[in-house]
C-alpha positions in Angstrom: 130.3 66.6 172.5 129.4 68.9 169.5 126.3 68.0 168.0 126.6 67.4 164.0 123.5 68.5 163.2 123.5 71.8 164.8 127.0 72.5 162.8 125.2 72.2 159.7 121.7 73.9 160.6 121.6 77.0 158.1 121.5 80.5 159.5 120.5 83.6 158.6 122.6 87.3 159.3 119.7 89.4 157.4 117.0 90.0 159.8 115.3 88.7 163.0 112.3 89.9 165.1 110.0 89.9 167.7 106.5 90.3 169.1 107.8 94.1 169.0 110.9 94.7 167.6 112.7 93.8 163.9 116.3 94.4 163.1 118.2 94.4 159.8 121.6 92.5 160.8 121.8 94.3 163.9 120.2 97.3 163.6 116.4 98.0 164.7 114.2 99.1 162.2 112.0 101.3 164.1 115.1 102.7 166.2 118.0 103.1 164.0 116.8 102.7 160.4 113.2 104.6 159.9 113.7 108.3 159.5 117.5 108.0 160.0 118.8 106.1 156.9 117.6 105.9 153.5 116.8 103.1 150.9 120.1 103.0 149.5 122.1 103.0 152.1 119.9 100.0 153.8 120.2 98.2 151.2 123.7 98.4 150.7 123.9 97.9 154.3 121.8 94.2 154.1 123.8 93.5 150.3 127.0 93.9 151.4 127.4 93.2 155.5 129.8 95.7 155.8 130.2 99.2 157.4 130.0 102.3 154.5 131.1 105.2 153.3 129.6 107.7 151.9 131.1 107.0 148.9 129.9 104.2 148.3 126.1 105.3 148.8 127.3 108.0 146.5 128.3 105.8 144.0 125.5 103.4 143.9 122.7 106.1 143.7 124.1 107.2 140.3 124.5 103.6 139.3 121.0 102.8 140.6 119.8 106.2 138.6 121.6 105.5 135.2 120.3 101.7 135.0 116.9 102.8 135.9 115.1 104.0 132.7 116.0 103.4 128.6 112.9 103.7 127.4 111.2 101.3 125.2 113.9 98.3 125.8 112.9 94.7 125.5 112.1 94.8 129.3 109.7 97.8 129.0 107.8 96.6 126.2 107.5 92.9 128.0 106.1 94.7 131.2 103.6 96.3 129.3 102.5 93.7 127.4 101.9 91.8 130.5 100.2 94.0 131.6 97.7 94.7 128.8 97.5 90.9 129.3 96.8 90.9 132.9 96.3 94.2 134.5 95.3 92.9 138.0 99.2 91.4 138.2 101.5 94.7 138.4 103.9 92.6 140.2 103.6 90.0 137.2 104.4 92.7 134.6 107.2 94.1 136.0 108.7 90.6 136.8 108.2 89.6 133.3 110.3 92.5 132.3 113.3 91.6 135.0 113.6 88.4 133.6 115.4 90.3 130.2 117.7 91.5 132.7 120.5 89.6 131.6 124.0 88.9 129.1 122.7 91.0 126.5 120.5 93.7 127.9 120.9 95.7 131.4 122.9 93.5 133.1 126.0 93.1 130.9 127.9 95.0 134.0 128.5 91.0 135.2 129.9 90.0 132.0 132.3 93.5 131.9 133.5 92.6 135.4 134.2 89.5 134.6 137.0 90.7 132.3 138.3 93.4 134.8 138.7 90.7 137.4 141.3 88.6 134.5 142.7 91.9 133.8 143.6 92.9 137.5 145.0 89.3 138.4 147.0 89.2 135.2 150.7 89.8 136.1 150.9 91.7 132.6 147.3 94.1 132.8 147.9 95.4 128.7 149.0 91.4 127.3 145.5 90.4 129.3 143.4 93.0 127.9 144.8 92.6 124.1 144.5 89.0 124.6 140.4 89.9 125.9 139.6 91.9 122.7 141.5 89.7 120.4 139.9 86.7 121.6 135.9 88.8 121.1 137.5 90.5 117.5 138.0 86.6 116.6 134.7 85.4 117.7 133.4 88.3 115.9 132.0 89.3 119.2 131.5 92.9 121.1 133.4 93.1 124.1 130.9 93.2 127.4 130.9 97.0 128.2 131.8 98.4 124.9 130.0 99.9 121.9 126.3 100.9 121.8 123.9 100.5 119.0 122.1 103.7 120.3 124.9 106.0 121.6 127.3 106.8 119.1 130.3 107.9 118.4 129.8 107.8 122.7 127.7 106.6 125.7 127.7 110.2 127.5 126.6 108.2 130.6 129.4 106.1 130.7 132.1 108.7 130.7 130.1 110.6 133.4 130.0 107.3 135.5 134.1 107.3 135.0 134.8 111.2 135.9 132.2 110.9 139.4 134.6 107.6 140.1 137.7 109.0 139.5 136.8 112.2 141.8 136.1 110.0 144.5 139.7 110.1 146.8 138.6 107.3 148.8 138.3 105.1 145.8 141.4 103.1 144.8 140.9 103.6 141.0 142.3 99.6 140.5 138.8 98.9 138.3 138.5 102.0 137.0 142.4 101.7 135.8 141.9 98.2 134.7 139.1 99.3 132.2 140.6 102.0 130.7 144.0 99.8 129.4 140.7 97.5 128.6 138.9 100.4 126.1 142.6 101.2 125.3 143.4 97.3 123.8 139.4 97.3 122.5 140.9 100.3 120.0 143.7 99.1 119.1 142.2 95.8 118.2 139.1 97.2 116.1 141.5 100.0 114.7 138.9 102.9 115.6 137.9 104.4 118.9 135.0 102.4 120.7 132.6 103.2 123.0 132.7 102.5 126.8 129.3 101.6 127.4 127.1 102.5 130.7 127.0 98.7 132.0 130.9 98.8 131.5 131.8 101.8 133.6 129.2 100.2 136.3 131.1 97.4 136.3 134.4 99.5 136.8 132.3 101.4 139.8 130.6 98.7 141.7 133.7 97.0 141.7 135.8 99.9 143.1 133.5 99.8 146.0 134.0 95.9 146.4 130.6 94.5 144.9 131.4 91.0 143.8 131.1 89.8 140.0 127.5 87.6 140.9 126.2 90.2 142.4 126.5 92.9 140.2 123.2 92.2 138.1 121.1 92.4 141.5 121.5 96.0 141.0 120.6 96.2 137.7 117.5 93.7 138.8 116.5 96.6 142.0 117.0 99.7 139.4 114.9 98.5 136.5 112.2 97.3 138.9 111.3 100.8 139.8 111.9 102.2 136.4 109.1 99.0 135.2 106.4 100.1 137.2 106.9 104.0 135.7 106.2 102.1 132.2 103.3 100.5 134.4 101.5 103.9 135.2 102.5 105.4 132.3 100.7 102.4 130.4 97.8 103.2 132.7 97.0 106.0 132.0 98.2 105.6 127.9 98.0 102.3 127.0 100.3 101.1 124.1 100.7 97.4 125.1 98.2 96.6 121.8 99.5 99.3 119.7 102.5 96.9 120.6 101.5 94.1 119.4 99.2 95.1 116.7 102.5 96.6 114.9 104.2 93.9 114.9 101.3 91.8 113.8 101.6 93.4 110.6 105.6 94.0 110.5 106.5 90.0 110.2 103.7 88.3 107.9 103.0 85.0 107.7 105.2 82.4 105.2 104.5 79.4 104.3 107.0 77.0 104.7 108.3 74.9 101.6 108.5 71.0 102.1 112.2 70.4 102.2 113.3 67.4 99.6 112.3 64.0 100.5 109.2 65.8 102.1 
């Protein structure tokens, strides 16, 4: 007889060990990973569960390098002034800056993908993607991927991101292809060319190589970590955390408030 509880013990597939051994899935660290494998491909190899490509170690390493660094972003300047705040807590600093990884900021690759993945199970891909940016022009809304208040009239990075995609042969193109009719509607709509952004070509990328929709921000989450604790040692040995906060001290003064009526 089966035992019910057993059925619905949790399990793990990620890593187990030993008094002298640890494996990754099924590979031993000390055997098959150290000195034979790098970071990304690990990673990749523990994110996903599958076996890979080159490609696709090729293809996250540039994602992983354009998501890295933008300088003085809301999650850079939060790290440091953390940090100014609590220097013994590196870990704390550059946490505080993950957490603006999100819909607005760094990780707007999820919300992009979430309109390729409407796009590529619509039976009609152009009706879907007019029907996207008409539905954001009406909202008054920017589409997810498009536009960028500091790369104008384009993101160089996102066209880069497309042309390294579409030379890979062993990628099927489908997101890639379902973006472009996307920035294609996105002009037509606004009635002037637009901007594919960097987060919206990453979307088009990790999805060629299969990375789900939730799980696209992850790699935003593991790139921006390392480029966090640069602003960390750069803050170290420069410190602008209080030059921070001192300017904007004086850039918003203080108000008072009127009484509203009945007050």
């Amino acid at each position: 007889m089966t035992n019910p509880t057993a059925q619905n013990t949790p399990t793990t597939h990620l890593c187990r060990h030993t008094l002298t051994s640890l494996h990754y899935r099924e590979a031993d660290l000390v055997q098959d990973l150290m000195g034979r494998k790098g970071f990304t491909e690990v990673m990749l190899m523990q994110i996903l569960g599958r076996p890979l490509r080159p490609v696709d170690v090729r293809i996250t390493d540039v994602v992983l390098v354009v998501l890295m660094e933008h300088g003085l972003t809301p999650s850079a300047i939060a790290t440091r002034l953390i940090y100014m705040s609590a220097p013994e807590n590196l870990q704390g600093a550059v946490a505080a800056g993950l957490l603006a990884v999100g819909s607005s900021f760094v990780g707007t690759m999820e919300n992009g993908s979430r309109l390729l993945d409407r796009i590529l199970a619509a039976p009609d891909a152009q009706a879907e993607a007019l029907a996207i940016a008409r539905e954001h022009r009406a909202r008054k809304q920017a589409v997810p991927g498009f536009g960028h208040h500091l790369h104008k009239p384009v993101d160089p990075r996102a066209y880069k991101l497309i042309e390294l995609g579409r030379a890979e042969p062993e990628l099927k193109g489908t997101h890639l292809d379902a973006l472009m009719t996307l920035s294609q509607a996105v002009d037509e709509v606004w009635g002037r060319p637009v901007t594919i952004n960097a987060t919206g070509a990453v979307a088009a990328l990790l999805g060629e190589l299969g990375v789900p929709t939730a799980v696209m921000r992850g790699f935003a989450v593991i790139s921006r970590a390392a480029g966090l604790v640069a602003h960390i040692v750069e803050e170290q040995k420069s410190p602008s955390g209080r030059f921070i906060w001192d300017t904007v001290e004086h850039a918003i003064p203080f108000v008072h408030e009127e009484a509203g009526p009945g007050v």
